[in-house]
KOLDOPA-456170 format. One record per residue (C-alpha): residue in three letters; x, y, z. Coordinates in nm, 4 decimals, padded with zeros to 6 digits. Layout:
<'Ala' <X Y Z>> ...
This chain:
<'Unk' <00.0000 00.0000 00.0000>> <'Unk' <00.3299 00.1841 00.0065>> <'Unk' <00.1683 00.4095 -00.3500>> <'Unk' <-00.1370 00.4927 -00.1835>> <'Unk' <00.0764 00.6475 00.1121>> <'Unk' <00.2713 00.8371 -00.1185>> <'Unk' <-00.0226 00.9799 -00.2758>> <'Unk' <-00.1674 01.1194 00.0616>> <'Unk' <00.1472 01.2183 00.1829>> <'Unk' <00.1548 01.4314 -00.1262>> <'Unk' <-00.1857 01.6159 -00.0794>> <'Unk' <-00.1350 01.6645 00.2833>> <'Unk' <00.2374 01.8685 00.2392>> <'Unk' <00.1121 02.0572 -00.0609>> <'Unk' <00.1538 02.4153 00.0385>> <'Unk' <00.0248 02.7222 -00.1506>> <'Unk' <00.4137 02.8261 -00.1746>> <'Unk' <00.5384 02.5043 -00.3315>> <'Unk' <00.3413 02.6223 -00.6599>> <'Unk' <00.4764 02.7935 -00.9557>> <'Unk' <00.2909 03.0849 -01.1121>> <'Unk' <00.1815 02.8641 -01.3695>> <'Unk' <00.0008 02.6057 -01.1241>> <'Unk' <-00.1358 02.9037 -00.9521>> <'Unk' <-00.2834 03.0708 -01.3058>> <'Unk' <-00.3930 02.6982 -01.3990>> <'Unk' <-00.5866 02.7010 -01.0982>> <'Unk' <-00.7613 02.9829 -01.0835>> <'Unk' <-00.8270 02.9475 -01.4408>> <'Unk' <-01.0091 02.6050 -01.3182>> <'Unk' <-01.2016 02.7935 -01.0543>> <'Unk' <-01.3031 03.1016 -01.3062>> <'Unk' <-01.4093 02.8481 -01.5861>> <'Unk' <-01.5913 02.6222 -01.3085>> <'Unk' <-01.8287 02.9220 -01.1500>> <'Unk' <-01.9188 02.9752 -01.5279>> <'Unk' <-02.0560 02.6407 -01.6085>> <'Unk' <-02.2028 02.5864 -01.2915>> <'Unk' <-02.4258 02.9186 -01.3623>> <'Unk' <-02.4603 02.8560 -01.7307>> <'Unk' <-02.5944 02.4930 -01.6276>> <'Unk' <-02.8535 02.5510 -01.3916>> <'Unk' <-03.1159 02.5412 -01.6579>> <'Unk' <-03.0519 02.2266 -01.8441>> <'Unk' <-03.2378 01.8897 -01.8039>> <'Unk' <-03.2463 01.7236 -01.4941>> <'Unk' <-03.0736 02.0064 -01.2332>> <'Unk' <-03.3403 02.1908 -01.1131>> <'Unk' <-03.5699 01.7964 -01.0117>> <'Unk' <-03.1931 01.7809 -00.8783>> <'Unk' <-03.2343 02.0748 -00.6934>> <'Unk' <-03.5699 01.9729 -00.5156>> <'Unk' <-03.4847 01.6915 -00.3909>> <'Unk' <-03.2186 01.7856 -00.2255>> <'Unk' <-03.4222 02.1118 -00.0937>> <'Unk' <-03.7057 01.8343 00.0162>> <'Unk' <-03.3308 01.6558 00.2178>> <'Unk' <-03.2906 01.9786 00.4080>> <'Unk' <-03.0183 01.9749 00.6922>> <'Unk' <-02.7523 02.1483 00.8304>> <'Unk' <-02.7547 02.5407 00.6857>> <'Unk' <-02.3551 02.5074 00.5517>> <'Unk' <-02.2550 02.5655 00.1878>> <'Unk' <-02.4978 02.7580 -00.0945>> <'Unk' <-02.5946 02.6265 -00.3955>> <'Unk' <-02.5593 02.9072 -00.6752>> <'Unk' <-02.8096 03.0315 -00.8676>> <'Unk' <-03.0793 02.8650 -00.6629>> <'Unk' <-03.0059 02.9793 -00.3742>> <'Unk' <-02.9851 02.8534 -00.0097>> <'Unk' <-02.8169 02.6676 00.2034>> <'Unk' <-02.7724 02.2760 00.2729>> <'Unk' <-02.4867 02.0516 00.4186>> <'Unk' <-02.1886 02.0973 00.2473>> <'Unk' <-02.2008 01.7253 00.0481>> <'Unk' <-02.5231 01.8097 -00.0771>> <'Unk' <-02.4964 02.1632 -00.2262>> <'Unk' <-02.1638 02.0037 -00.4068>> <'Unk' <-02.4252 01.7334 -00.5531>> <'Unk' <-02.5904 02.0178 -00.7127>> <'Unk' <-02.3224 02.2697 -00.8097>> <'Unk' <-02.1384 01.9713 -00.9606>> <'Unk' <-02.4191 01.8533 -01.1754>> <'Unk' <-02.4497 02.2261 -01.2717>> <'Unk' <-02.0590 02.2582 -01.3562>> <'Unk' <-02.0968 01.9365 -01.6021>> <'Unk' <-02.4376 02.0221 -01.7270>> <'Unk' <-02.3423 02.1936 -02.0281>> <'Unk' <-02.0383 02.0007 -02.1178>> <'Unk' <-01.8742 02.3255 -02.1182>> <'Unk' <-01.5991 02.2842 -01.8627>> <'Unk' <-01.2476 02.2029 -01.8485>> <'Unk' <-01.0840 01.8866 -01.9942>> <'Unk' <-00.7799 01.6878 -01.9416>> <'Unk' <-00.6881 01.5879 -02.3054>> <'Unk' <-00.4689 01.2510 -02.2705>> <'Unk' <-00.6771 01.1414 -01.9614>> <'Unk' <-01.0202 01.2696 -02.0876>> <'Unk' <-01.1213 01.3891 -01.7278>> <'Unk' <-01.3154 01.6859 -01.6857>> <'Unk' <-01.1519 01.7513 -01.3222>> <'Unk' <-01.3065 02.0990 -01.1885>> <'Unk' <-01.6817 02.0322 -01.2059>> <'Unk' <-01.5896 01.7505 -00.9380>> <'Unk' <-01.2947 01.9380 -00.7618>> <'Unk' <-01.4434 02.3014 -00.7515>> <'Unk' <-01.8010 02.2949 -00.6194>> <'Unk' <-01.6315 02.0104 -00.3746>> <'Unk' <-01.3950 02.2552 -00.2397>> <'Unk' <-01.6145 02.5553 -00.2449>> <'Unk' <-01.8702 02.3791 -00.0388>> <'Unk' <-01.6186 02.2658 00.1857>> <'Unk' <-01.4400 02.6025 00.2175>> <'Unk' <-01.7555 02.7679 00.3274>> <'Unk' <-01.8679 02.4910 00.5639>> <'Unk' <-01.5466 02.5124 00.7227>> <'Unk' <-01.5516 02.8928 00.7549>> <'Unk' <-01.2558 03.1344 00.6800>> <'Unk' <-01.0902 02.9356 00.4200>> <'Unk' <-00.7919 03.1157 00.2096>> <'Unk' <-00.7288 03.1621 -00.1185>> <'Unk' <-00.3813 03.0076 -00.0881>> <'Unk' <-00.4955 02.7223 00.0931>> <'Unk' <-00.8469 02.7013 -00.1416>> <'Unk' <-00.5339 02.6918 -00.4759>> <'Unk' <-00.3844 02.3910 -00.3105>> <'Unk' <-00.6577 02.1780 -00.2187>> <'Unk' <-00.7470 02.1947 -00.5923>> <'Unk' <-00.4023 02.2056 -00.7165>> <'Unk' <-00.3944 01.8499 -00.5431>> <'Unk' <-00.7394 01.7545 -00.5794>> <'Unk' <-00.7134 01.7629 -00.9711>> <'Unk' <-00.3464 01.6721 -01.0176>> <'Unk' <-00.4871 01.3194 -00.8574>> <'Unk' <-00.8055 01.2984 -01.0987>> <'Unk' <-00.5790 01.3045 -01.3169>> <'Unk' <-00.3247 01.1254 -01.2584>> <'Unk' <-00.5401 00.8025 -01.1645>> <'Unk' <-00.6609 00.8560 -01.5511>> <'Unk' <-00.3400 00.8921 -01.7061>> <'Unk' <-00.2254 00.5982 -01.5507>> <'Unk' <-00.5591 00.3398 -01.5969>> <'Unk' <-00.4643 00.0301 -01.8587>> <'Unk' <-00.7872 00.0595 -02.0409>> <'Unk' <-00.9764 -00.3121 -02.0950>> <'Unk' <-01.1368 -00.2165 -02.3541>> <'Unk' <-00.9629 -00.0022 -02.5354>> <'Unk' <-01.1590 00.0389 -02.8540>> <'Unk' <-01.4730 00.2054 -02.6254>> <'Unk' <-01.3772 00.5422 -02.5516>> <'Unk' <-01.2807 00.5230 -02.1852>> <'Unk' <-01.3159 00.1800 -02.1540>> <'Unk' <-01.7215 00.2441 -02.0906>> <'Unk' <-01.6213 00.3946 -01.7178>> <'Unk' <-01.6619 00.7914 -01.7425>> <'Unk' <-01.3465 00.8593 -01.5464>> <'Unk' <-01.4363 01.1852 -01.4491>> <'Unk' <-01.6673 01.0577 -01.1435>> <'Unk' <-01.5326 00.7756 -01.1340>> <'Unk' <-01.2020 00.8968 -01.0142>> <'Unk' <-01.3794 01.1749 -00.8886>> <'Unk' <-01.4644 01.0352 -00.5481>> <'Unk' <-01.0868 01.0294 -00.4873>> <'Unk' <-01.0537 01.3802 -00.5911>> <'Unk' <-01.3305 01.5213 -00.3749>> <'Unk' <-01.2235 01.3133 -00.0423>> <'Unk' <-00.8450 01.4459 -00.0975>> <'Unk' <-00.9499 01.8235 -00.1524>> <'Unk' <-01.2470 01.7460 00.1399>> <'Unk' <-00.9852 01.5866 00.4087>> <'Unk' <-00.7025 01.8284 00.3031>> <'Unk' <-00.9405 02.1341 00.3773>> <'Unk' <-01.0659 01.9852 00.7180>> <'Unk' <-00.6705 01.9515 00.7748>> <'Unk' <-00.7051 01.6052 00.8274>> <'Unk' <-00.3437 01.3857 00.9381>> <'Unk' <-00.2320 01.1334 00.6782>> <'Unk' <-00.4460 00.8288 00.8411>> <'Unk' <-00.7395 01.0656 00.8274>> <'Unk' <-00.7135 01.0985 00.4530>> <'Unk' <-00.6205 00.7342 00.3829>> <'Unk' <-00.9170 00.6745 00.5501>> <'Unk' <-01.1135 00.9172 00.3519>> <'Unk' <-00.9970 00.7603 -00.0063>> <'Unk' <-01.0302 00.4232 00.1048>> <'Unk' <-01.4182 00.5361 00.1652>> <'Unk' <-01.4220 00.7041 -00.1468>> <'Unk' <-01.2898 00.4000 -00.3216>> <'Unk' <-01.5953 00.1707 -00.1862>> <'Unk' <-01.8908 00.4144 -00.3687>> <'Unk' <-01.6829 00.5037 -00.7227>> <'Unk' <-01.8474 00.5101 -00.9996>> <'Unk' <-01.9707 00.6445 -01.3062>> <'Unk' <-02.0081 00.4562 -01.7088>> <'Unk' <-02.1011 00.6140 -02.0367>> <'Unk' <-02.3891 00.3856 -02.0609>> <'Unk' <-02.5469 00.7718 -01.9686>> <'Unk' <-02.4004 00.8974 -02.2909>> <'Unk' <-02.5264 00.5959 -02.5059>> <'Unk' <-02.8838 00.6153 -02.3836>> <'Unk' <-02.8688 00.9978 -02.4073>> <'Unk' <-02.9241 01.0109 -02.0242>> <'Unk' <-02.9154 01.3427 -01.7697>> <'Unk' <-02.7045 01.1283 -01.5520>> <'Unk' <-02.4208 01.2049 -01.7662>> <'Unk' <-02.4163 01.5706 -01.6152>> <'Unk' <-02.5208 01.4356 -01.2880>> <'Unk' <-02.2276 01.2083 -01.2094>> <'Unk' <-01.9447 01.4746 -01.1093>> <'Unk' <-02.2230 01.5872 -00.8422>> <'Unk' <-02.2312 01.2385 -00.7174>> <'Unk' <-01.8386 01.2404 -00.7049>> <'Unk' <-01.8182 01.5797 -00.5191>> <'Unk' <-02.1003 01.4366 -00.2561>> <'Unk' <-01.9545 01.1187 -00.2084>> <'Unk' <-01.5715 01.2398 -00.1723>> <'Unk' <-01.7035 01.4859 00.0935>> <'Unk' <-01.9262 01.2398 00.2615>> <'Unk' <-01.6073 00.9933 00.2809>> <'Unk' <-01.4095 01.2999 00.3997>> <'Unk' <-01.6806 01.3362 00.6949>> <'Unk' <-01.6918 00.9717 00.7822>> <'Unk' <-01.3256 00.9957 00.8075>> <'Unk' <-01.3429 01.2478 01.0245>> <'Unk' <-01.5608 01.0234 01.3138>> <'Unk' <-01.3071 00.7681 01.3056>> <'Unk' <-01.4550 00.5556 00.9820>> <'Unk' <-01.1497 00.3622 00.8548>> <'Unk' <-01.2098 00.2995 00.4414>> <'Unk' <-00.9678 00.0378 00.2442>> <'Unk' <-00.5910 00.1202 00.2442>> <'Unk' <-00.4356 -00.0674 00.0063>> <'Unk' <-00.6874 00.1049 -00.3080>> <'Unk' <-00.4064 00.1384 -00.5392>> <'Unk' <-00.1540 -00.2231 -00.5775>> <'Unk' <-00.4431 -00.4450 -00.4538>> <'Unk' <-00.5820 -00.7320 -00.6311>> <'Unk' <-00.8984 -00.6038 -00.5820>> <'Unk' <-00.8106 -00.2153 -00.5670>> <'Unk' <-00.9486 00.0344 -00.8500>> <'Unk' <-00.6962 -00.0495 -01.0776>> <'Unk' <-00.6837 -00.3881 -01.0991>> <'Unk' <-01.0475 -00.4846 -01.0229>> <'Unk' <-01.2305 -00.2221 -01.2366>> <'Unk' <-00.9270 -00.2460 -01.4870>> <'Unk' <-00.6246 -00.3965 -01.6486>> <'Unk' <-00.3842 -00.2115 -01.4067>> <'Unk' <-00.1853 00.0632 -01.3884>> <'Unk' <00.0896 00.2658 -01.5154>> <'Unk' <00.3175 00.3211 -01.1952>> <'Unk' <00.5400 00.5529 -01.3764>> <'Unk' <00.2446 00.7915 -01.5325>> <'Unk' <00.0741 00.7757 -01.1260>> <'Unk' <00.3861 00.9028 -00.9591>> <'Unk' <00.6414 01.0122 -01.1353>> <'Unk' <00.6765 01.3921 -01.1011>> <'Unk' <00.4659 01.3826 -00.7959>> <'Unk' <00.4410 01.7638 -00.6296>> <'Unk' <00.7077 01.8806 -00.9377>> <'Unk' <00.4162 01.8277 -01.1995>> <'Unk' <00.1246 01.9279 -01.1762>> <'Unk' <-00.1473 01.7870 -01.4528>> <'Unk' <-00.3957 02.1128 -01.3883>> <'Unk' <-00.1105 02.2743 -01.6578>> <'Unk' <-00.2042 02.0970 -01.9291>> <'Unk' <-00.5910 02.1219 -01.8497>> <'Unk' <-00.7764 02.2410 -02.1708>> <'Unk' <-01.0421 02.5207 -02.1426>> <'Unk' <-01.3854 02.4695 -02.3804>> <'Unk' <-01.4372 02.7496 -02.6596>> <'Unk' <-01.7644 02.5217 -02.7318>> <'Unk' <-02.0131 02.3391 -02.4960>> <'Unk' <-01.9776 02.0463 -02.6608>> <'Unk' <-01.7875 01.7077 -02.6266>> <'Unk' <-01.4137 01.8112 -02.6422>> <'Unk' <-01.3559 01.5324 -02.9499>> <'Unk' <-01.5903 01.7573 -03.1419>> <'Unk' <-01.3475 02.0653 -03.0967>> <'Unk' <-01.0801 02.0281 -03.3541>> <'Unk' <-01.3296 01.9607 -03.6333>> <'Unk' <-01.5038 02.2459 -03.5064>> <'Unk' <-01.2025 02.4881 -03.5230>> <'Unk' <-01.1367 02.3529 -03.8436>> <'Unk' <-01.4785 02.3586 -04.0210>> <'Unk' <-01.5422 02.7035 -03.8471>> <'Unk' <-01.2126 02.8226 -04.0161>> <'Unk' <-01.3237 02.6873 -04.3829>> <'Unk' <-01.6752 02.8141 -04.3750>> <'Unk' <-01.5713 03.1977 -04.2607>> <'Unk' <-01.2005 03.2102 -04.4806>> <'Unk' <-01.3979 03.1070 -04.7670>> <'Unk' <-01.7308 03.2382 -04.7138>> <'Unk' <-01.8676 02.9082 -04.7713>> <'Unk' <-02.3136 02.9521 -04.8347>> <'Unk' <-02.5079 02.6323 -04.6596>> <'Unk' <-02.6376 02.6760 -05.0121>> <'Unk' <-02.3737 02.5294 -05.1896>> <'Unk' <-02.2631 02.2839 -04.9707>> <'Unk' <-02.2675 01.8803 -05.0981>> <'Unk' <-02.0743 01.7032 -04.8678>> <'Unk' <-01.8535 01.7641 -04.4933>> <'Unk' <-01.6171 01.5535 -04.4590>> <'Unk' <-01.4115 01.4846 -04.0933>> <'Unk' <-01.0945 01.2263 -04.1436>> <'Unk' <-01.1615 01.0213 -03.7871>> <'Unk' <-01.0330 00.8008 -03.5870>> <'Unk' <-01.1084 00.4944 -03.5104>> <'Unk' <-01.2272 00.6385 -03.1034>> <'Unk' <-01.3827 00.9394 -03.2026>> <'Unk' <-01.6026 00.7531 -03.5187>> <'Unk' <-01.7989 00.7127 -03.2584>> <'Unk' <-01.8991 01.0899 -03.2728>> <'Unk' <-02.0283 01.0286 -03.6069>> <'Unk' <-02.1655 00.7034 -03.5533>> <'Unk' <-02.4719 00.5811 -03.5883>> <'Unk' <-02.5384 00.8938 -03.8273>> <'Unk' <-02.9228 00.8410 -03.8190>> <'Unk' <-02.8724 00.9880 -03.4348>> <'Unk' <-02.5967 01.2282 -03.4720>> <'Unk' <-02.7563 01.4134 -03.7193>> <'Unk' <-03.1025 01.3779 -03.5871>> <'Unk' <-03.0178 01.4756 -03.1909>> <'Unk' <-03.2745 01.3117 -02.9701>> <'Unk' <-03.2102 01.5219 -02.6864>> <'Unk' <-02.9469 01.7611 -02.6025>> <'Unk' <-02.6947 01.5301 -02.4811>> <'Unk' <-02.7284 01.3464 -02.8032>> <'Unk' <-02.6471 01.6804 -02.9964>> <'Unk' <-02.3679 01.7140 -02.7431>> <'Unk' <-02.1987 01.4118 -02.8822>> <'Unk' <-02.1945 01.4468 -03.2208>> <'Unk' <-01.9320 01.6044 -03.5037>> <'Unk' <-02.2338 01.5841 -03.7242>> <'Unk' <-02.4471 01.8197 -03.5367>> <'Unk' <-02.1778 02.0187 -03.4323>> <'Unk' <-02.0195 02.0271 -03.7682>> <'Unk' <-02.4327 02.1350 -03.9215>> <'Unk' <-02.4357 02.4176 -03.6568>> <'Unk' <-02.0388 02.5508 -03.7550>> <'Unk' <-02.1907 02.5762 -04.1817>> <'Unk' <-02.5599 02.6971 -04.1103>> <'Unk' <-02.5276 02.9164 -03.7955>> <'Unk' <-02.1294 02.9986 -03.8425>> <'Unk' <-02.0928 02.9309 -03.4438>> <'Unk' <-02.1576 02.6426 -03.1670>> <'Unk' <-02.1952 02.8130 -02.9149>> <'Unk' <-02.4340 02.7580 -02.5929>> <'Unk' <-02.7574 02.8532 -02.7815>> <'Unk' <-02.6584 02.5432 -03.0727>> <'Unk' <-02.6905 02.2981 -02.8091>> <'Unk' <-03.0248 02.3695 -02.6526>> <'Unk' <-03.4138 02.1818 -02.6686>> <'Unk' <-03.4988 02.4311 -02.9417>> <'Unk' <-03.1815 02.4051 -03.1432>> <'Unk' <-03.2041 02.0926 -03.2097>> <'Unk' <-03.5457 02.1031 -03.3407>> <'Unk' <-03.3339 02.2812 -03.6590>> <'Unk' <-03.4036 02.1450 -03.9613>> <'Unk' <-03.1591 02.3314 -04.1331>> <'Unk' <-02.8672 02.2082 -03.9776>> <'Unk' <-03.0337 01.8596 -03.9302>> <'Unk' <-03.0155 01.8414 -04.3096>> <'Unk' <-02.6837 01.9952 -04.3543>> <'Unk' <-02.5806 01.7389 -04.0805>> <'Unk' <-02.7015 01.4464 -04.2725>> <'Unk' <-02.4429 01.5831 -04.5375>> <'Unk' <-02.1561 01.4758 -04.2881>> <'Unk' <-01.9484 01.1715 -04.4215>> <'Unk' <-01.6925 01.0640 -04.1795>> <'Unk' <-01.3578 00.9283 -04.3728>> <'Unk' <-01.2444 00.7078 -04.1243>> <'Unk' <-00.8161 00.6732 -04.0886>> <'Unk' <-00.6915 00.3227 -03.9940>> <'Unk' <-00.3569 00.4705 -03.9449>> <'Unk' <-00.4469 00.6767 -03.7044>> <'Unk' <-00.4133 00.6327 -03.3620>> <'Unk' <-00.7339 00.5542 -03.1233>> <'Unk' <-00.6885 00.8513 -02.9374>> <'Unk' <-01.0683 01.0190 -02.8508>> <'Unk' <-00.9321 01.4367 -02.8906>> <'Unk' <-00.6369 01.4840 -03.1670>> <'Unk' <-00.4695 01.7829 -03.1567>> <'Unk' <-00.4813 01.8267 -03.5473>> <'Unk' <-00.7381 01.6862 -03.7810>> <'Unk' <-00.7925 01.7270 -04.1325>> <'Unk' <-01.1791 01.8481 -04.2176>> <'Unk' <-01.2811 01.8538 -04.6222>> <'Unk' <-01.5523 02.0618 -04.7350>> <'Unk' <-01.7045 01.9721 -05.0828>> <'Unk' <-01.8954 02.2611 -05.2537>> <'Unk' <-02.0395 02.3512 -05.5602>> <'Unk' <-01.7170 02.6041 -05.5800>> <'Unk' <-01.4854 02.2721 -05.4985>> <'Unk' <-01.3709 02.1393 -05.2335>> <'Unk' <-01.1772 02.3062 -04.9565>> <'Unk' <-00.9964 02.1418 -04.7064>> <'Unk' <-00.7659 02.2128 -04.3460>> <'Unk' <-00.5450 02.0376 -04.1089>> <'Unk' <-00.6030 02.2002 -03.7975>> <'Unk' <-00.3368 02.3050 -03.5101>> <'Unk' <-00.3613 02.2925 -03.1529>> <'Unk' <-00.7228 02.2974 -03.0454>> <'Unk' <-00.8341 02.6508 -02.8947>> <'Unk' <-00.8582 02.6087 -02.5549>> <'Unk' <-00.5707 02.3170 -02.5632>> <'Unk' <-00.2493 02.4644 -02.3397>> <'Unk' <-00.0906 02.5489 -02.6583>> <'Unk' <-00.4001 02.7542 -02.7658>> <'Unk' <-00.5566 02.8485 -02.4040>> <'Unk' <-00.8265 03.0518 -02.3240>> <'Unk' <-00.7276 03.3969 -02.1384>> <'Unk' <-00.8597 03.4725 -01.8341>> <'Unk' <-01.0364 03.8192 -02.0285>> <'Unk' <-01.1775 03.5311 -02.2437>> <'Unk' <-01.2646 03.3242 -01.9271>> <'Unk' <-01.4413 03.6237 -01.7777>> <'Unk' <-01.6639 03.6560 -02.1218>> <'Unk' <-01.7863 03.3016 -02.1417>> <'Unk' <-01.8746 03.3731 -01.7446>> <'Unk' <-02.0870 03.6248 -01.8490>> <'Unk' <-02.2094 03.4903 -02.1316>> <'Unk' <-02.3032 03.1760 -01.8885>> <'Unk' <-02.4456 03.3599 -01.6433>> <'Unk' <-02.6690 03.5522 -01.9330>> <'Unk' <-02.8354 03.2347 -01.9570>> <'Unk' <-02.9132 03.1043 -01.6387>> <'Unk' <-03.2059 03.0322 -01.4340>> <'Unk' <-03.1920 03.3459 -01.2103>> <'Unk' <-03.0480 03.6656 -01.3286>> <'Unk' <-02.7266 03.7288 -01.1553>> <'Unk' <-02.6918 04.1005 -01.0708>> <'Unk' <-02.4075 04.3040 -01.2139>> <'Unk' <-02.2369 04.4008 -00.9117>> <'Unk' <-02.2081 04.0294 -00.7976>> <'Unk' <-02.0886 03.9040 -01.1235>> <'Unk' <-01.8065 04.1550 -01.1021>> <'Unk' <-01.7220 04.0840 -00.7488>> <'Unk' <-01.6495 03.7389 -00.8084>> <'Unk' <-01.4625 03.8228 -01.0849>> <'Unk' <-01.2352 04.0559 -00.8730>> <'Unk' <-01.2114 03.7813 -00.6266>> <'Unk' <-01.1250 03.4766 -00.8667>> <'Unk' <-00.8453 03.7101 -01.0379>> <'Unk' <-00.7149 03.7781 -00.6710>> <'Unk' <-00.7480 03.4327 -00.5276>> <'Unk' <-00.4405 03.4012 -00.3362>> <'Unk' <-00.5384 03.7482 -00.1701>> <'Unk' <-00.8909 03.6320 -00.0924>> <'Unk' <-00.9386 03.6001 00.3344>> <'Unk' <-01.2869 03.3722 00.3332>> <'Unk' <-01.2945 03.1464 -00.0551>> <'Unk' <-01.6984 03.0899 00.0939>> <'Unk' <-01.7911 03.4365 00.0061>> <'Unk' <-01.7081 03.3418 -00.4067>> <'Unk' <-02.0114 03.0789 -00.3870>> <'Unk' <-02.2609 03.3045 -00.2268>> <'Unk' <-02.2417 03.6132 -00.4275>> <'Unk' <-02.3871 03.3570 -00.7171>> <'Unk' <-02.6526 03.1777 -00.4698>> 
């Protein structure tokens, strides 16, 4: 169990001033990215039935959920704000692990934060810092058993989630290293999360970081009364890697532990949209405006796939013909109709009404994936080629790094205009003055006294 050791003693030394300026940016880039998904989410399917029932739950008066409002204990206004963060598919992505890790590690620590009372922004950056830089990690290092299914069928990002949430959770309540063993090893026994959700076209998708943030805090909790979880959770027999898996990559877990931090290569969503759509996205949205391509004269878009992300295109009868919004989510065909017909994808392409669009279901039906053997089967490539045929000709790009991608980040001025522009379409108007406060406050982190007071300006 000598890994698992190593991995708490890690998040318990973490200090605010062991960070470079780059983890710190990374971070707060995470936090600013997170606060705008969580308010741009709070109208889609499924969060606001979400909301009820934990309203009907009641309890303890501890951490706010936004844009609803109010007050509940601290695992269950995470449950919400982490559906909310994940709702519109909007938030940040770890490329090589494909984990979305701050709609599970945010609302975790923010409802933790403001339980606790009095939290700082230096130690609110670490807990996060470490939270996601183990979400991570347990990705980058899973042996995939099935590796032609995108993920293996587990949805990593609650799945790994739970160990996320307990780390940030116990690290926050300044928990001693048996304390946080104890917290993961309770994690470990309720992980989960499949993309069964995804399949089906299911809410549950967007509800599964929630689940991770409530669980990893109610571990933390039960940790904290002297609950002892599972130790050995990572070189077991039976521990995550080996039971839900085919192993583990030792060197890709540890190496670079508290040196390298994964939340710098974190990739920030220009589009709310599955983050495999993105490059043929950037690339069709290039074509169409260089060459002032009409829907007119369009005859055929062509993506050059993978094998992995075929599955974006595949079957076409559903891609092009979303059933729901998650379905629309999930597909290069309907994002690829939205890019030619509307000239954007932004959040009001993937909505109930949009994808009642006949025009871009019919220039969607005109998608015709090429699919490249030689490629490799990796879900989000950083350049893809993208042919347009036209009544001009056809025009054709190979893309470069994927806006949003580390190479190609997002600012935080950009950052601060998809808040807004999240926040413009949420449930409950969010006044002006808050907005900016919280803006203020996320640029200053590290000078913030009390992290709790972020959350509440948007409840």
């Amino acid at each position: 169990m000598k890994k698992t050791y190593e991995l708490v003693d890690f998040v318990a030394d973490l200090k605010y001033k062991n960070l470079s300026g780059n983890v710190v940016d990374c971070t707060k880039k995470q936090v600013f990215d997170t606060l705008a998904t969580i308010v741009g989410g709070s109208t889609k399917e499924g969060i606001s039935p979400l909301y009820e029932v934990v309203k009907d739950w009641g309890g303890k008066k501890e951490s706010s959920v936004a844009v609803f409002g109010g007050k509940f204990p601290a695992p269950n206004a995470a449950l919400v704000n982490g559906a909310m963060a994940h709702a519109l598919d909007y938030d940040d992505i770890h490329d090589t692990a494909v984990i979305h890790s701050a709609c599970v590690a945010v609302p975790s620590a923010l409802a933790v934060a403001q339980s606790v009372g009095a939290v700082s922004g230096k130690d609110f950056i670490a807990a996060v810092a470490a939270g996601v830089d183990i979400h991570c990690r347990f990705g980058l290092a899973t042996k995939k058993a099935k590796p032609s299914i995108p993920e293996g069928g587990w949805h990593y990002t609650p799945l790994f989630g739970y160990f996320s949430s307990a780390a940030i959770a116990g690290k926050l309540y300044g928990f001693d290293r048996e304390k946080l063993i104890n917290a993961l090893g309770i994690a470990y026994h309720q992980c989960a999360g499949n993309l069964q959700a995804v399949v089906d076209g299911s809410v549950m998708k967007r509800i599964g970081p929630g689940l991770a943030a409530r669980g990893g805090i109610t571990a933390a909790l039960m940790a904290g009364k002297g609950i002892t979880g599972a130790k050995d959770i990572v070189e077991s027999e039976i521990g995550i890697f080996k039971l839900y898996h085919a192993g583990y990559d030792e060197k890709a877990l540890l190496d670079g532990l508290g040196q390298r931090f994964e939340t710098t290569v974190n990739s920030f969503k220009p589009y709310p949209c599955c983050r495999g759509v993105h490059p043929f996205l950037d690339g069709t949205l290039e074509l169409v405006k260089k060459n002032d391509i009409k829907p007119t004269e369009v005859e055929e878009i062509i993506p050059v796939v993978s094998v992995v992300n075929n599955s974006l295109c595949d079957p076409l009868d559903v891609k092009a013909n979303p059933r729901n919004v998650v379905d629309s989510q999930f597909s290069i065909p309907w994002a690829l109709g939205c890019a030619v017909v509307r000239r954007k994808a932004g959040l009001d392409e993937f909505t109930d009404t949009a994808i009642q669009d006949e025009s871009v279901r019919r220039m969607a039906r005109k998608v015709r994936a090429e699919l490249d053997s030689s490629s490799t089967d990796d879900l989000i490539g950083q350049s893809v080629k993208v042919k347009i045929k036209t009544s001009r000709g056809m025009f054709e790009i190979t893309t470069g790094p994927i806006l949003g991608s580390p190479e190609n980040t997002l600012t935080f001025d950009m950052l601060e205009e998809k808040l807004r522009d999240c926040a413009a379409h949420a449930a409950r108007v969010i006044p002006e003055k808050n907005l900016k406060q919280v803006i203020d406050l996320v640029r200053g982190l590290e000078e913030v006294k009390d992290v709790g007071k972020i959350i509440s300006l948007l409840a």
